[in-house]
C-alpha positions as CSV (number, residue, x, y, z in Angstrom):
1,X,144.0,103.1,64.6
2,X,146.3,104.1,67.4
3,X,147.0,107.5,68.0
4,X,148.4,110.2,70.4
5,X,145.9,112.8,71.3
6,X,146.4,115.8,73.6
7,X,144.0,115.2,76.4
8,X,143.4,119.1,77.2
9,X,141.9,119.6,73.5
10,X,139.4,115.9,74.0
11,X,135.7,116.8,72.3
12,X,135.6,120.0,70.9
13,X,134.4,122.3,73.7
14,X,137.6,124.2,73.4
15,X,136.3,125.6,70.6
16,X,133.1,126.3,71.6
17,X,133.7,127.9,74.8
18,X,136.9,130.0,74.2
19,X,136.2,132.0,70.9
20,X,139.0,133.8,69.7
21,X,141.5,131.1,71.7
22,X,144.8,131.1,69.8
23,X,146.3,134.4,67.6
24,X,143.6,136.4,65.4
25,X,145.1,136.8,61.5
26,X,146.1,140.4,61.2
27,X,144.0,141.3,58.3
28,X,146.5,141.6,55.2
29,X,146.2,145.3,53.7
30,X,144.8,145.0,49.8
31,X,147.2,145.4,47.1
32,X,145.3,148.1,45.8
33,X,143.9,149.7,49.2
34,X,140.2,148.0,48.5
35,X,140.8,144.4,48.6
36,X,140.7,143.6,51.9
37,X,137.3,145.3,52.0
38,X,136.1,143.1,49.3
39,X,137.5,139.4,51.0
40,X,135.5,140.6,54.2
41,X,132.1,141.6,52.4
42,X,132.6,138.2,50.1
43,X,133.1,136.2,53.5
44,X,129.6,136.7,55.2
45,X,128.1,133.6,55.2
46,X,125.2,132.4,57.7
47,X,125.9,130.1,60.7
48,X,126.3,126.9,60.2
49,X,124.6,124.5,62.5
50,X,126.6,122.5,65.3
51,X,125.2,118.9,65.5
52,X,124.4,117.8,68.8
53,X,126.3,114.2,69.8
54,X,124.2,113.3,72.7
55,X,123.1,109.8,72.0
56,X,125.5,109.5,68.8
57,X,126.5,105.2,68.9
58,X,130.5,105.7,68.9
59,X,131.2,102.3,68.4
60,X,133.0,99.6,70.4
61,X,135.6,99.6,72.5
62,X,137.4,96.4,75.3
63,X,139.7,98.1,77.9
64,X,143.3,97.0,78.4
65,X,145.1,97.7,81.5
66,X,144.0,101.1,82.8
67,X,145.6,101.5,86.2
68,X,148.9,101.3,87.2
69,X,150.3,102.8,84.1
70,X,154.2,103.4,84.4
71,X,154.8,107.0,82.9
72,X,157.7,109.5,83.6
73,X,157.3,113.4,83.7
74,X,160.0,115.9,82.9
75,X,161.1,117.9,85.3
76,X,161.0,121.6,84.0
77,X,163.1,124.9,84.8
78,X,164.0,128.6,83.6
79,X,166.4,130.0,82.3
80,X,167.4,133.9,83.0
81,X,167.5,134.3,78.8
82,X,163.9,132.7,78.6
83,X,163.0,135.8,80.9
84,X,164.9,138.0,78.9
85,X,163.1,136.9,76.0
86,X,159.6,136.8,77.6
87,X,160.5,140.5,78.8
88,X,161.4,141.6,75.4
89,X,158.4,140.5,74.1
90,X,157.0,142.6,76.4
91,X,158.6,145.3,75.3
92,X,157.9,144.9,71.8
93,X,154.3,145.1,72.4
94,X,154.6,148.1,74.2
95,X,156.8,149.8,70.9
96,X,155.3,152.7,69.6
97,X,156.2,154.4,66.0
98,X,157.8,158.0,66.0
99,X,158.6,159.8,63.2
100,X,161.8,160.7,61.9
101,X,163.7,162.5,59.9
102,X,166.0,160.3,57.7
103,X,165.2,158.2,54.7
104,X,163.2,155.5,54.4
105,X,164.4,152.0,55.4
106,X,163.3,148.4,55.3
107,X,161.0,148.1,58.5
108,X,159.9,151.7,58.4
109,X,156.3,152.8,59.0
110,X,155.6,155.4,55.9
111,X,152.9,157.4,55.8
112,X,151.5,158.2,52.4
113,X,149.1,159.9,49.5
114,X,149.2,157.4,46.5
115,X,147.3,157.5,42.9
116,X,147.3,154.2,40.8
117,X,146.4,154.7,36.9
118,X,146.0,152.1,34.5
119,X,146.7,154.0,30.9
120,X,146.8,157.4,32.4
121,X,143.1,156.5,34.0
122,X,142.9,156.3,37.8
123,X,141.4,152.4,38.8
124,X,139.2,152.0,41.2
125,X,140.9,151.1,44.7
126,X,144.3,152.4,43.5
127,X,143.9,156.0,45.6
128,X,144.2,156.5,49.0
129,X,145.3,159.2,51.4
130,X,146.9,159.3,54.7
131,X,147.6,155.7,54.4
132,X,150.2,153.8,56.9
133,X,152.7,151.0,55.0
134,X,155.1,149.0,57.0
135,X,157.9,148.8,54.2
136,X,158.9,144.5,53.5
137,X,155.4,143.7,54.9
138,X,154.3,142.7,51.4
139,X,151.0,144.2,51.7
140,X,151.4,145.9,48.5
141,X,152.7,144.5,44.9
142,X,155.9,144.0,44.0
143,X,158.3,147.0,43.7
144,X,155.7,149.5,45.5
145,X,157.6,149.2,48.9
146,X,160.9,148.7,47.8
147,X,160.3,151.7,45.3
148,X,160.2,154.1,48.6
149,X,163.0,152.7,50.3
150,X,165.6,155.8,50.1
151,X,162.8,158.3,50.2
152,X,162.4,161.1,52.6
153,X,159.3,163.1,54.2
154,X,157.8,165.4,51.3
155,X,159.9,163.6,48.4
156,X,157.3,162.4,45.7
157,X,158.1,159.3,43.7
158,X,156.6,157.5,40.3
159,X,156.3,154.1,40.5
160,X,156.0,151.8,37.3
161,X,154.8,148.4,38.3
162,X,152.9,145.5,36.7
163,X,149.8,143.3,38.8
164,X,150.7,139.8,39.1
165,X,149.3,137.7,36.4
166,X,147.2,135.7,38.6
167,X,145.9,138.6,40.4
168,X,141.9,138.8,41.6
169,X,140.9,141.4,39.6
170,X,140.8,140.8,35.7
171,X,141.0,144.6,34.6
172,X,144.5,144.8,36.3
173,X,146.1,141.3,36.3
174,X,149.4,141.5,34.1
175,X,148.8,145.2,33.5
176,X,151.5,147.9,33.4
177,X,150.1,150.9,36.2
178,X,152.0,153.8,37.5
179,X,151.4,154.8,41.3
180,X,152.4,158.4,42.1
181,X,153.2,158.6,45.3
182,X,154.2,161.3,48.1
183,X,155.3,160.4,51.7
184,X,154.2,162.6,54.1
185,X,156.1,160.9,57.2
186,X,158.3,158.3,58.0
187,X,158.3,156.7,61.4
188,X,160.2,153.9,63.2
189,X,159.5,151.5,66.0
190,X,161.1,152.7,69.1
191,X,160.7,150.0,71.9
192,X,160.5,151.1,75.6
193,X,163.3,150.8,78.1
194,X,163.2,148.2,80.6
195,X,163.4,150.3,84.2
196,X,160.9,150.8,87.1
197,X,158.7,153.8,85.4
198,X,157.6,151.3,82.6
199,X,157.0,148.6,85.3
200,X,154.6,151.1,87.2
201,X,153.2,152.1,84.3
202,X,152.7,148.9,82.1
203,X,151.8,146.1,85.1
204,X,150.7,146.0,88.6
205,X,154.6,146.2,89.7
206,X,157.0,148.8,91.3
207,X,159.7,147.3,90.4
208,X,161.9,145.8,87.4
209,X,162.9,142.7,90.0
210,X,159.2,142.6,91.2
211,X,158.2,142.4,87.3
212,X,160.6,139.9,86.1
213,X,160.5,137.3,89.3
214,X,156.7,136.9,87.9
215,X,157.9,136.4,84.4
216,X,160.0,133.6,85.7
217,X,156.7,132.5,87.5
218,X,154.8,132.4,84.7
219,X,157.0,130.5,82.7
220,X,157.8,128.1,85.5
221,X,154.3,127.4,85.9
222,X,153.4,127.4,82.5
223,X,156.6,124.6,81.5
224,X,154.9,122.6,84.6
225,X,151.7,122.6,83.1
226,X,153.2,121.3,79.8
227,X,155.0,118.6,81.6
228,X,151.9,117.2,82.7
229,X,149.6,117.7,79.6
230,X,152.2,115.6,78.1
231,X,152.7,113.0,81.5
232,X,148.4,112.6,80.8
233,X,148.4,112.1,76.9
234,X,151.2,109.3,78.0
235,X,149.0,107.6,80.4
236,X,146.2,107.7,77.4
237,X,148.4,106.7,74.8
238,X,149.1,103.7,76.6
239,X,145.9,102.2,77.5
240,X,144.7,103.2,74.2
241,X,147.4,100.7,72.5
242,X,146.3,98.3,75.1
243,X,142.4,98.4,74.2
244,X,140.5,97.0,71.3
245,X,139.1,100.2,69.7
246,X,136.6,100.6,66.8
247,X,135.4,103.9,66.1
248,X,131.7,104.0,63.9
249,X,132.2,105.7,61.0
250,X,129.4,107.8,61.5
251,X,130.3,109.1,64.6
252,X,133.5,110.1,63.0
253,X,131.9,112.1,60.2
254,X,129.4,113.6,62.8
255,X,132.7,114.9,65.1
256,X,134.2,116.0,61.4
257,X,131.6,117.7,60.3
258,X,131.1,119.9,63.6
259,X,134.5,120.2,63.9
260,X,134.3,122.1,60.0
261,X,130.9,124.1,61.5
262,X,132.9,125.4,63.8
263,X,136.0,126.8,62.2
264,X,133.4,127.8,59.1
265,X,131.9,130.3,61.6
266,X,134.9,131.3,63.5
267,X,136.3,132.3,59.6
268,X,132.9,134.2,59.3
269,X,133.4,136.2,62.5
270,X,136.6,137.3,61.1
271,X,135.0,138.5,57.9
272,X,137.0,135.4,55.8
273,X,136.5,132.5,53.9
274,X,137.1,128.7,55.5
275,X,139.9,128.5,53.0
276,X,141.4,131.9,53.9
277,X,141.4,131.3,57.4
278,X,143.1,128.3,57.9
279,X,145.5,129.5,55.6
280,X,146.0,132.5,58.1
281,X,145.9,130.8,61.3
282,X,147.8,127.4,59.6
283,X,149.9,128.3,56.8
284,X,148.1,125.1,55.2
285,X,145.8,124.3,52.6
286,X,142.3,123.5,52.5
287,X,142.8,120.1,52.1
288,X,146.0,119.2,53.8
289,X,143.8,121.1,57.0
290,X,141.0,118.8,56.2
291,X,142.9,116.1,56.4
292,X,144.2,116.5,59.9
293,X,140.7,117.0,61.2
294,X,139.4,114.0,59.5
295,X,142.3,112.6,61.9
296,X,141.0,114.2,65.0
297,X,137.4,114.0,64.5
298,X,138.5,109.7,64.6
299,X,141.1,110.2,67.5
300,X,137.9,112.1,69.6
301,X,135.5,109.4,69.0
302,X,138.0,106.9,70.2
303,X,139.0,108.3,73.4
304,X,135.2,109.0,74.0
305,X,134.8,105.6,73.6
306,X,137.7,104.7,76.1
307,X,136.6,107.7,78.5
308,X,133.3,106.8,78.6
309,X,134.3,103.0,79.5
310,X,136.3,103.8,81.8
311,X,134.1,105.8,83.9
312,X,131.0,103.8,83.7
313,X,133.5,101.2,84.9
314,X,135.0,103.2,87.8
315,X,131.3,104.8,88.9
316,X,132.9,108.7,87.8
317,X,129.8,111.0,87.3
318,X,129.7,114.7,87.0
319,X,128.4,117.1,89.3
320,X,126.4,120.4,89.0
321,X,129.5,121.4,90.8
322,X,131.6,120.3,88.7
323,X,129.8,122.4,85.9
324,X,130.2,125.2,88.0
325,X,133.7,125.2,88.8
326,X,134.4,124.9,84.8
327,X,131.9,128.1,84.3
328,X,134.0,129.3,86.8
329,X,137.7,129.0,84.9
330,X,136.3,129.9,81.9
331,X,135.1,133.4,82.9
332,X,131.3,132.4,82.5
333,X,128.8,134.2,84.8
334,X,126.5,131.0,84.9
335,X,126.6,127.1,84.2
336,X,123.7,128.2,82.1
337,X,125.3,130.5,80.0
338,X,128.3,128.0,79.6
339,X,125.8,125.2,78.3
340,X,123.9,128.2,76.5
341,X,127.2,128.9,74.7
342,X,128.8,125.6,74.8
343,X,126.2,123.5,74.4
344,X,125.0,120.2,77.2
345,X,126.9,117.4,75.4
346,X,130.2,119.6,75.5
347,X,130.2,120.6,78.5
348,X,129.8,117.4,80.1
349,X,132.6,116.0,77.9
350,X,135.0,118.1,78.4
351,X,134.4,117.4,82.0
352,X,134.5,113.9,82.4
353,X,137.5,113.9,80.2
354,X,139.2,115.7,82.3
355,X,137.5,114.0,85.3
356,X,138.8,110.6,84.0
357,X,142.2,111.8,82.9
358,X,142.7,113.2,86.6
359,X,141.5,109.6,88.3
360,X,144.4,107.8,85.9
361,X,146.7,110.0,87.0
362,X,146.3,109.4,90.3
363,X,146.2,105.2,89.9
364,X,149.3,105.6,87.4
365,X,152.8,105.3,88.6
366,X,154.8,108.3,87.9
367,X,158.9,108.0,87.8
């Protein structure tokens, strides 16, 4: 099976060694104030165990053409709105809410007291006091946010809902409940302006053309990095269609199954579920997630089977500096920490991936 796969993500010690690597799921606010509490103390779950692959038989594999390999890389540039836009992210992330004094609208921050009864009896999680809702967020049912739109510091409205159906808990799922509510503030994001006292204060700048000339940088350096991530999984992609691969099956379950370990106890560090995590960090399901990894685990076993061809071919070994200089990128304080974290086998995977990828590059011929 012939497949394109990103070279920077080969073997799995991306995971291993950069925990947290991508966004972290905002934690969604319960419905009733409680529920979040109750996903994160359901969650816990011990460790699972990592297999190690040292050893593991990964099947077969006859090289095609490996040097030479005609590939073309883009050539990359910025644009002044792609700094814009990377400065007003900045910006945005640097907004801060301040109250004010005009009704509620959609986007609004609302501070609030709020009592939930079910049949003029209070439910358990349906209370809370001082509590902070971003109005259209969703974090509540439906009709509690749009219910305060209009609604000014020290007003105090009565809102009759009804739980979804299908909601988690039983005693309130398709039940009529009436939250009184008071707001106590209402705030709005107000986003900094872009001049020299934020640069100074916000980044190691004095100036707004100082600040922005290493946005453009960044983004020139970070496009260049793309363009040849994507020039390498070329010059993969095409000796892997010229080579005779067969993946063992067990070797693919084995890179599957870690491959679940690992984003099981990354869910469990975040106080979730497997299923509620992917969902946060994929938008997919359990299974349609599965699937793709069931993909990957198979596309990793065959490029270790091509890398590791290749380089007992070519004589490439790695070096305890070449350890070191990894520890080194990826903020470790020792090459034994790194393995301690990372494990032997993915340590010296990721290396010689990258080792070989690096030695193609240099014997392909690049338009």
């Amino acid at each position: 099976m012939k497949k394109i796969f990103k070279i920077c993500m080969c073997g799995m010690l991306a995971a291993a060694l950069i925990s947290g690597c991508g966004k972290k799921p905002a934690a969604k606010p319960a419905e009733t104030g409680t529920e979040a509490a109750e996903a994160t103390e359901s969650a816990a779950q011990e460790t699972l165990a990592v297999e190690d692959l040292t050893g593991m038989d990964n099947g077969t594999v006859t090289l095609g053409e490996y040097k030479g390999i005609e590939v073309s890389k883009d050539s990359v540039e910025v644009t002044d709105d792609e700094v814009n836009q990377a400065v007003q992210s900045d910006l945005s992330a640097h907004a801060k809410d301040a109250e004010v004094d005009r009704a509620v609208q959609n986007g609004d921050v609302v501070n609030i007291d709020y009592v939930g009864t079910k049949d003029g009896v209070a439910f358990d999680g349906g209370t809370a006091q001082g509590y902070d809702l971003t109005i259209g967020s969703g974090q509540f049912i439906e009709g509690f946010e749009e219910g305060l739109v209009g609604a000014k510091k020290g007003d105090k409205k009565t809102l009759n809902l009804t739980f979804p159906e299908g909601y988690q808990n039983a005693d309130l799922a398709g039940k009529a409940v009436v939250f009184d509510v008071t707001v106590n503030a209402v705030k709005e994001e107000q986003v900094p302006e872009l001049n020299d006292a934020f640069v100074q204060e916000n980044t190691s700048f004095k100036t707004v053309a100082e600040y922005k000339e290493d946005k453009m940088q960044t983004l020139l350096k970070n496009k260049s990095d793309e363009a040849e991530q994507k020039m390498k999984s070329d010059i993969y992609t095409a000796i892997l269609n010229a080579s005779k691969v067969e993946p063992k099956q067990e070797a693919v379950d084995a890179n599957f199954n870690n491959l679940i370990a690992r984003y099981s106890n990354q869910a469990a560090a975040y106080g979730m579920d497997f299923k509620t995590f992917v969902g946060a960090f994929s938008g997919m399901g359990e299974e349609e997630f599965k699937e793709i990894l069931k993909t990957q685990a198979e596309a990793t076993v065959e490029q270790r089977l091509v890398v590791s061809a290749i380089a007992e071919k070519e004589g490439i070994q790695i070096t305890d500096e070449d350890r070191k200089e990894v520890a080194d990128q990826m903020g470790y304080e020792s090459v034994d920490k790194m393995i301690e974290t990372a494990g032997q086998f993915d340590v010296d995977d990721y290396i010689m991936n990258n080792k070989v990828m690096d030695f193609l590059t240099e014997k392909a011929v690049i338009k």
